[in-house]
C-alpha positions as CSV (number, residue, x, y, z in Angstrom):
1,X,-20.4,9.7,-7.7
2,X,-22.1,7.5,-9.8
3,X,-19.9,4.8,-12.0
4,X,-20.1,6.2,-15.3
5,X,-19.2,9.8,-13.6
6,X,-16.3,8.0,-11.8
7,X,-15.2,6.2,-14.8
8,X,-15.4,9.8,-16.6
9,X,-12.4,10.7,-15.0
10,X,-10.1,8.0,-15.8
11,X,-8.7,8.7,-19.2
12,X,-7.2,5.2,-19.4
13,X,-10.3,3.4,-19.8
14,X,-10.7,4.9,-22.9
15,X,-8.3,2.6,-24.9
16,X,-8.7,-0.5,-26.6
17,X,-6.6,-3.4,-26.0
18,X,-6.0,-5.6,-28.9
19,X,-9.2,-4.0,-30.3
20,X,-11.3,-5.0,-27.2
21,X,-12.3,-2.4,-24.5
22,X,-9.9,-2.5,-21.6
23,X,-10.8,-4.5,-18.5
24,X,-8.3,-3.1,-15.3
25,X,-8.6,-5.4,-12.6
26,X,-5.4,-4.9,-11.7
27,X,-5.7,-2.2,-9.0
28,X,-3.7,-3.9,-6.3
29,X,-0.5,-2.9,-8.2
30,X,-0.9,0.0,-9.2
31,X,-4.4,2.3,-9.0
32,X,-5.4,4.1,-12.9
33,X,-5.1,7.4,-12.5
34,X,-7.7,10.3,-12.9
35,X,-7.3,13.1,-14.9
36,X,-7.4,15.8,-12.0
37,X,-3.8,14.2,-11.1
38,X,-2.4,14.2,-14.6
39,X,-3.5,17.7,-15.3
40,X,-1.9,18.8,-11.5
41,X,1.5,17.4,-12.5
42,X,1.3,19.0,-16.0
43,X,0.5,22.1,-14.6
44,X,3.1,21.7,-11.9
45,X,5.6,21.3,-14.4
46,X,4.6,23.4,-16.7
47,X,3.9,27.1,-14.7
48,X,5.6,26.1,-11.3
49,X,8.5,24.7,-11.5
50,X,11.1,25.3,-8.9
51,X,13.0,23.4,-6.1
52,X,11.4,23.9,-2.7
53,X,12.9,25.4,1.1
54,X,15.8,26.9,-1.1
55,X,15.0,29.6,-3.2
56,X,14.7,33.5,-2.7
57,X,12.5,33.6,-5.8
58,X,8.6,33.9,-6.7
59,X,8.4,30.3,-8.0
60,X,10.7,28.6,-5.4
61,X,8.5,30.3,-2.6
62,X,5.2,28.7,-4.7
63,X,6.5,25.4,-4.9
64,X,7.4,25.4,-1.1
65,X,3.8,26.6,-0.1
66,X,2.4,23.9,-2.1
67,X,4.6,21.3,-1.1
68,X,3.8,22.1,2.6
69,X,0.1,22.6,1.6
70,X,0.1,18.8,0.1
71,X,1.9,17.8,3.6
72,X,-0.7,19.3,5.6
73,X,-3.3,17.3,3.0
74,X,-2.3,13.7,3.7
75,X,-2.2,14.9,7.2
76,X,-5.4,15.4,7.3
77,X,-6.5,12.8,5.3
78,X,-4.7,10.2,7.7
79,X,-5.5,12.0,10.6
80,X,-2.3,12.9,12.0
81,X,-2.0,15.5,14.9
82,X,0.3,17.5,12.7
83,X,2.0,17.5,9.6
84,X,5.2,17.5,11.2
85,X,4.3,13.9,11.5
86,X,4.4,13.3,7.8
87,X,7.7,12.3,5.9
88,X,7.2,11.9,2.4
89,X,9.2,8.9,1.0
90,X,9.5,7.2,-2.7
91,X,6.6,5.0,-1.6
92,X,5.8,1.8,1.2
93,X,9.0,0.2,0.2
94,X,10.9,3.4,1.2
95,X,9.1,3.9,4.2
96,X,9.7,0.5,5.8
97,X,13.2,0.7,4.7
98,X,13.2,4.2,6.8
99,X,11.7,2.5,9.7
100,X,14.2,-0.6,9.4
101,X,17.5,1.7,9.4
102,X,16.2,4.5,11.5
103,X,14.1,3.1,14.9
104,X,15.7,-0.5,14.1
105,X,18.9,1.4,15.2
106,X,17.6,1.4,18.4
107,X,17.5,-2.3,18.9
108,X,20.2,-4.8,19.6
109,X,21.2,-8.6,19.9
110,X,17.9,-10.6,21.3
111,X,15.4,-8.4,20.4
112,X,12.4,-9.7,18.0
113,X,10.2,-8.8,15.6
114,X,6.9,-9.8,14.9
115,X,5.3,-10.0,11.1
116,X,2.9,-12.0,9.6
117,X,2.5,-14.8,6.9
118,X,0.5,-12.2,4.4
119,X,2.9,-9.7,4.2
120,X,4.3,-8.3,1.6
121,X,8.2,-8.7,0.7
122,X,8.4,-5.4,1.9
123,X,8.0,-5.7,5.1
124,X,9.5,-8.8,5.1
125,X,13.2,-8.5,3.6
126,X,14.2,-5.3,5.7
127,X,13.8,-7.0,9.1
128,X,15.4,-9.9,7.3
129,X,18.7,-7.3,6.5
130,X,18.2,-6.0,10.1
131,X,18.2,-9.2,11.6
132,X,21.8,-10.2,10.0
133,X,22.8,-6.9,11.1
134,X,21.8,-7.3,14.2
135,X,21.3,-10.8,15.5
136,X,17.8,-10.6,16.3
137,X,15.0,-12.5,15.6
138,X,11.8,-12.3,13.2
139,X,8.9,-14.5,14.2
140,X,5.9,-15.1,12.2
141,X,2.1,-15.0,12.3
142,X,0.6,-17.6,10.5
143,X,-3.3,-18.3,10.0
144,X,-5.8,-20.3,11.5
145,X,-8.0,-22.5,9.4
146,X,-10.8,-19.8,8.2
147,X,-7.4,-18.2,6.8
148,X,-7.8,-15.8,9.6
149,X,-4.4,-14.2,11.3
150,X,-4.2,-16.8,14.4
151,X,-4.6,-14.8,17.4
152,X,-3.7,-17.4,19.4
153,X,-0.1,-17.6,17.7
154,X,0.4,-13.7,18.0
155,X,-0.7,-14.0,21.5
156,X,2.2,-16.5,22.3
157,X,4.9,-14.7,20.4
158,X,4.0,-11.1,22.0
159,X,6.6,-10.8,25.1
160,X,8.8,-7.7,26.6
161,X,11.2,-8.8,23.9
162,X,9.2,-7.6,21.0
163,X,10.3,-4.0,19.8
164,X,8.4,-3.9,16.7
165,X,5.0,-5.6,15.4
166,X,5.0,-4.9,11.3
167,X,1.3,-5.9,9.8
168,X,-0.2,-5.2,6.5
169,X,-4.0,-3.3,6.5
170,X,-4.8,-5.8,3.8
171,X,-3.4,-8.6,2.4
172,X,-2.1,-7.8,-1.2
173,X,-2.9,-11.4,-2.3
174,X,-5.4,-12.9,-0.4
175,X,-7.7,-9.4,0.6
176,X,-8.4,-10.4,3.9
177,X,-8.0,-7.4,6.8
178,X,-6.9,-8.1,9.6
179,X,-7.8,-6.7,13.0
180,X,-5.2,-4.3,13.1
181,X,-6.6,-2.2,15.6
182,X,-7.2,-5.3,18.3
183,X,-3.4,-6.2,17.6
184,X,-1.7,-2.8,17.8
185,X,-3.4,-2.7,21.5
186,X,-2.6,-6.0,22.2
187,X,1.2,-5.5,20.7
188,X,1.5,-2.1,23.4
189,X,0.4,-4.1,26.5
190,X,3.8,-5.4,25.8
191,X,5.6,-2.0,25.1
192,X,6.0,-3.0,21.4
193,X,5.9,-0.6,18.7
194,X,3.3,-0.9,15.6
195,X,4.2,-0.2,12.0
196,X,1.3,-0.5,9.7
197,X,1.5,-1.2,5.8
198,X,-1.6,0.8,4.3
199,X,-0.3,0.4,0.8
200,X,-4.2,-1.7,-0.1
201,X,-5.6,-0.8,2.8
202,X,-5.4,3.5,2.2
203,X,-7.6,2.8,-1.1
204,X,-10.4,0.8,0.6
205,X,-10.9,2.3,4.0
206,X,-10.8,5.6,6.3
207,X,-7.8,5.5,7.9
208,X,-7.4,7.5,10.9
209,X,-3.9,6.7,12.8
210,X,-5.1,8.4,16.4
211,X,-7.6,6.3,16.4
212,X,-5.4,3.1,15.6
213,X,-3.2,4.2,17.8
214,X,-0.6,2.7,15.5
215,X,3.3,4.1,16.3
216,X,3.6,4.4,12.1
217,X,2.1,3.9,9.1
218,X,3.2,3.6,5.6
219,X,1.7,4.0,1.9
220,X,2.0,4.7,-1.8
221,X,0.5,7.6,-3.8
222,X,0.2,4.9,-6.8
223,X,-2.1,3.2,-5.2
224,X,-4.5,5.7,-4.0
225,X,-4.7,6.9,-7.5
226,X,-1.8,9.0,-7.5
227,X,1.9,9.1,-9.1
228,X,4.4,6.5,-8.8
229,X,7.6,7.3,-6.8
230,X,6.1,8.9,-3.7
231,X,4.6,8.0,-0.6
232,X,4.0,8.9,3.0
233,X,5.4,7.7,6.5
234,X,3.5,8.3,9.4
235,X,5.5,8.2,12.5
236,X,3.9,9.4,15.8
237,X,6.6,12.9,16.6
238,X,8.0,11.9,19.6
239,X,9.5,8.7,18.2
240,X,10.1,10.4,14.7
241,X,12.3,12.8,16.9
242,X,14.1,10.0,19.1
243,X,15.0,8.3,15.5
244,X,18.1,9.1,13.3
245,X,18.5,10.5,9.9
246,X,18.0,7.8,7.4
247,X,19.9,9.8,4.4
248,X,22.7,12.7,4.9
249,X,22.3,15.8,2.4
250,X,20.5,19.0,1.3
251,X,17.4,20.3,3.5
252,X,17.9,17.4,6.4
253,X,20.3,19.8,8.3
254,X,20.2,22.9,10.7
255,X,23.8,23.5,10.2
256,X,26.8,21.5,9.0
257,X,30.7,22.7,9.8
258,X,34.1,21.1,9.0
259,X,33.4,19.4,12.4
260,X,30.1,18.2,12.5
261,X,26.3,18.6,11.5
262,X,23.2,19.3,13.3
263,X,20.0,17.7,12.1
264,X,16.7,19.6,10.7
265,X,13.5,19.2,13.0
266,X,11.4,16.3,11.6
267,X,10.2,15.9,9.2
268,X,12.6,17.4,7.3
269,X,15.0,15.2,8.9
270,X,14.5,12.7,6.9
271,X,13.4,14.2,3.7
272,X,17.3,14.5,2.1
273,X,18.0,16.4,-1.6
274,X,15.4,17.1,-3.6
275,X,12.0,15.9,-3.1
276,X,9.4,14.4,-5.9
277,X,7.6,17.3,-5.7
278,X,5.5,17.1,-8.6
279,X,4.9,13.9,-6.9
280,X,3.7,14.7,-3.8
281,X,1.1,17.0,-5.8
282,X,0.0,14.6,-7.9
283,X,-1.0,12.4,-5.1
284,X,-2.5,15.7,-2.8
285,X,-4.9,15.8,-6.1
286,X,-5.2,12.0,-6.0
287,X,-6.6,12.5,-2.3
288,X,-8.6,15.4,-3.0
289,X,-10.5,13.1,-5.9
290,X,-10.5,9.9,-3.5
291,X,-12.5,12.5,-1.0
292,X,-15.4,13.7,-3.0
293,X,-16.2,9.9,-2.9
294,X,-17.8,8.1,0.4
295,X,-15.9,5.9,1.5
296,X,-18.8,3.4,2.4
297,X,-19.6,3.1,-0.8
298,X,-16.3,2.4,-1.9
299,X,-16.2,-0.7,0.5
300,X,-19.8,-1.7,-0.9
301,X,-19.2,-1.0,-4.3
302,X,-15.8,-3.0,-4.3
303,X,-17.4,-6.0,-1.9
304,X,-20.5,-6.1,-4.1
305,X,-18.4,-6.7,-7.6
306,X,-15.8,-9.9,-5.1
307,X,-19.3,-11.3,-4.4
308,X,-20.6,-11.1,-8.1
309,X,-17.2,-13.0,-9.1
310,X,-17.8,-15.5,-6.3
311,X,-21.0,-16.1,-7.5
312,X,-19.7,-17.2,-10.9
313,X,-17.5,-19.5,-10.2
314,X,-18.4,-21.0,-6.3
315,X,-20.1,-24.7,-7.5
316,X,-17.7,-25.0,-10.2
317,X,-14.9,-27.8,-9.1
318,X,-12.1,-26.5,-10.8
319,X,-11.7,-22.9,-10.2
320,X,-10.0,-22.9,-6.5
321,X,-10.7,-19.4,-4.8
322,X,-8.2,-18.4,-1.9
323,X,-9.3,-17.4,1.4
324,X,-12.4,-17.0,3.5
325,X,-15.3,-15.9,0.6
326,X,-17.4,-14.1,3.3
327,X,-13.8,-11.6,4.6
328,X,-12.5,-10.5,0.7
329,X,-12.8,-6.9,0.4
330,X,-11.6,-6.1,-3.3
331,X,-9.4,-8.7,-4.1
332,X,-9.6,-11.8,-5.0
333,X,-7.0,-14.6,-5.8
334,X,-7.8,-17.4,-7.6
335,X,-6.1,-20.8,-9.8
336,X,-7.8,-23.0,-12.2
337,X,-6.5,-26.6,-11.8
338,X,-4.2,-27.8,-13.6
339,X,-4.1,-24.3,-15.3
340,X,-0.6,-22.5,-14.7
341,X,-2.0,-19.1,-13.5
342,X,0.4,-17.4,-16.0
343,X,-1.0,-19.3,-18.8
344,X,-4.4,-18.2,-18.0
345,X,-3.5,-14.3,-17.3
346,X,-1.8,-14.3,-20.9
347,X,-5.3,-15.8,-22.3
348,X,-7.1,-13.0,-20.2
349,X,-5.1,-10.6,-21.7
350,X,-5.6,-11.2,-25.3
351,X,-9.3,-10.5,-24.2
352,X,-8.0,-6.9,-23.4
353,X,-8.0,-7.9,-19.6
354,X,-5.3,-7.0,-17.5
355,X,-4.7,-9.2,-14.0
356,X,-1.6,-10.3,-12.1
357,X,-0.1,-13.3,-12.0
358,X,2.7,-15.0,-9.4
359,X,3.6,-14.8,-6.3
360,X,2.7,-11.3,-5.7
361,X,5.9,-10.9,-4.0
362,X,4.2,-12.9,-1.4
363,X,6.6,-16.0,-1.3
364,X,5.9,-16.9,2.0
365,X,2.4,-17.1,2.0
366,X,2.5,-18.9,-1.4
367,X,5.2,-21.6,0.5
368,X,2.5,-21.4,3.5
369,X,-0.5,-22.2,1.1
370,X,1.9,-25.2,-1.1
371,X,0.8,-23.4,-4.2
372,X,3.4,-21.5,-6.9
373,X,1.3,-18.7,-7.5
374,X,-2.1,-17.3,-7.7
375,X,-4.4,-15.1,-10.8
376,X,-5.4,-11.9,-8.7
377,X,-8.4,-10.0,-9.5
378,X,-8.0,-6.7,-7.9
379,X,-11.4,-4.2,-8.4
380,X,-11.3,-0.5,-7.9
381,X,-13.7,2.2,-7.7
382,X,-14.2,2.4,-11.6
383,X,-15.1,-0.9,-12.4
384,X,-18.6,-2.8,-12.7
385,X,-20.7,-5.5,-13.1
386,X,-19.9,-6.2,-16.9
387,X,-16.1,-6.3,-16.0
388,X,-17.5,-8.9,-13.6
389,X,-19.2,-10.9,-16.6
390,X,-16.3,-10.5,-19.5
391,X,-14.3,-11.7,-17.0
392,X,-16.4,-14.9,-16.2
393,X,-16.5,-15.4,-20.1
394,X,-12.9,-14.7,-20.3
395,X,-12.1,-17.6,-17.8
396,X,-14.4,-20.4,-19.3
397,X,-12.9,-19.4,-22.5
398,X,-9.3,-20.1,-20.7
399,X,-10.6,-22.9,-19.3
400,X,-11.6,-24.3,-22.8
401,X,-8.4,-24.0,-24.3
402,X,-6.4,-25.3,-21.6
403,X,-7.8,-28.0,-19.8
């Protein structure tokens, strides 16, 4: 698709923002989403509404086949060996919280965990929880001085002890991608399991978990264009079958009695109550969308408009740009000095641009770079060049009024 035909599709950039054409740059957070997804869960709600795996009836036995038909989607799209490897969740959050209380079951006083400096709070808090639980220990990755993860570090920390290595696709605030597949083989020479967070990377690359070998992998819907309030955890079947229920309730059992209950197959067995199922077809539209665009050209496109920022602001003093220039993919954080970055996004968006400001539920990083909190750019696949330059005007004008 060209840009104008992929901007076609995105209702939302048709508003105005105090009377000035809206600039989204705020992708990272959450994706805009295309019309094809807003019309699915319209029509969803509108001519198919019915609880799935239960009913006798016409609808109930619709909703089911499309909520298995959406299963066998992301499946494909991730490329799982079966759908049976697919749980859906609320979203990334969920899914590492799943991971945490379900395989972090398994492990016991001594044990360690391995995550890095870039990730997000999410997968950062629950191995926190599970460490008080527990008594084991979470050791960080930190980076070298290209802003790199050190490999060095990770080298050192990866021992027999390690049951669980959880690394973000792409850094949330700084962009940067780190080797995941070099680290998930380097994590199982050690017989440590892999959790992946995809929630920036499943936007911005082809992901394809046989080949990454990764033990799971976790996203959002929201930010591959889809609905809020679902996502997807990978988990390779055999452990997804070795791990616990993570909820009790409807649809996760085979059989309950007064004396006990026997678990549904995965992944049902974690799927308890009913599911977001207008949900999970909002965000098998969102993929089918995402599809009909190369990938490569996403990566380009997105790389191309992080260089065309760069380029505006690289030989001025007083714009400080985070991370290696050369490694950002479609993010890009950034401070003026002596500029509180949530003064400047307020500025921005009176200009009808929309960016993030903070930590970026980052903390650590942000304590790792001795810096509060950064202004984060984040492009996507319908913006352009002039967002680019009303941006660049946008931030001189900040500039003028604050310093």
């Amino acid at each position: 698709m060209q840009i104008e035909e992929v901007r076609s599709h995105f209702p939302a950039l048709t508003q105005k923002i105090y009377d000035k054409e809206l600039i989204y740059l705020d992708s990272a957070a959450t994706t805009l989403k295309p019309k094809e997804v807003i019309d699915r869960i319209n029509h969803y709600y509108s001519y198919e509404n019915s609880n799935v795996h239960r009913g006798a009836h016409y609808l109930s036995q619709k909703a089911t086949d499309l909520f298995e038909e959406a299963r066998e989607e992301v499946s494909h799209f991730i490329n799982a060996e079966s759908s049976a490897e697919v749980v859906f969740v609320k979203g990334t959050t969920e899914g590492i919280n799943l991971i945490a209380a379900s395989f972090g079951s398994f492990l016991s006083e001594g044990d360690e965990i391995i995550v890095t400096v870039l990730e997000h709070h999410a997968n950062i808090v629950p191995w926190h929880m599970l460490a008080e639980q527990k008594k084991i220990k979470v050791n960080f990755v930190h980076l070298d001085e290209s802003l790199d993860l050190s490999l060095n570090e990770y080298q050192t920390l990866l021992s027999e002890k390690v049951k669980l290595v959880a690394l973000t696709g792409c850094s949330n605030t700084l962009g940067i991608k780190p080797k995941i597949k070099d680290l998930i083989s380097m994590a199982h020479q050690h017989g440590s399991k892999v959790l992946i967070d995809a929630a920036q990377l499943v936007s911005q690359d082809k992901i394809d978990v046989r080949a990454l070998d990764c033990d799971f992998l976790v996203f959002s819907g929201h930010k591959l264009f889809g609905p809020t309030g679902i996502g997807v955890l990978y988990g390779k079947k055999k452990l997804l079958d070795q791990m616990p229920p993570y909820q009790g309730g409807g649809a996760m059992i085979s059989d309950v009695s007064e004396e006990r209950t026997l678990f549904n197959q995965v992944p049902f067995k974690f799927e308890a109550g009913t599911p977001h199922i207008g949900g999970v077809l909002g965000m098998a539209a969102a993929i089918s969308f995402f599809k009909k665009i190369d990938i490569n050209e996403v990566k380009k496109h997105e790389r191309k408009l992080v260089q065309y920022f760069i380029n505006f602001f690289e030989k001025e003093q007083d714009v400080v740009i985070y991370g290696a220039k050369e490694k950002l993919n479609s993010i890009v954080s950034f401070n003026i000095k002596n500029c509180h970055h949530s003064d400047v996004a307020q500025l921005l968006d009176q200009q009808g641009i929309a960016v993030r400001a903070g930590h970026h539920c980052t903390q650590p990083l942000m304590k790792y770079l001795k810096i509060p909190g950064t202004i984060r750019v984040s492009f996507s696949i319908y913006n352009q060049e002039s967002d680019v330059e009303k941006l660049a005007k946008a931030i001189q004008k900040a500039k003028e009024l604050l310093l």
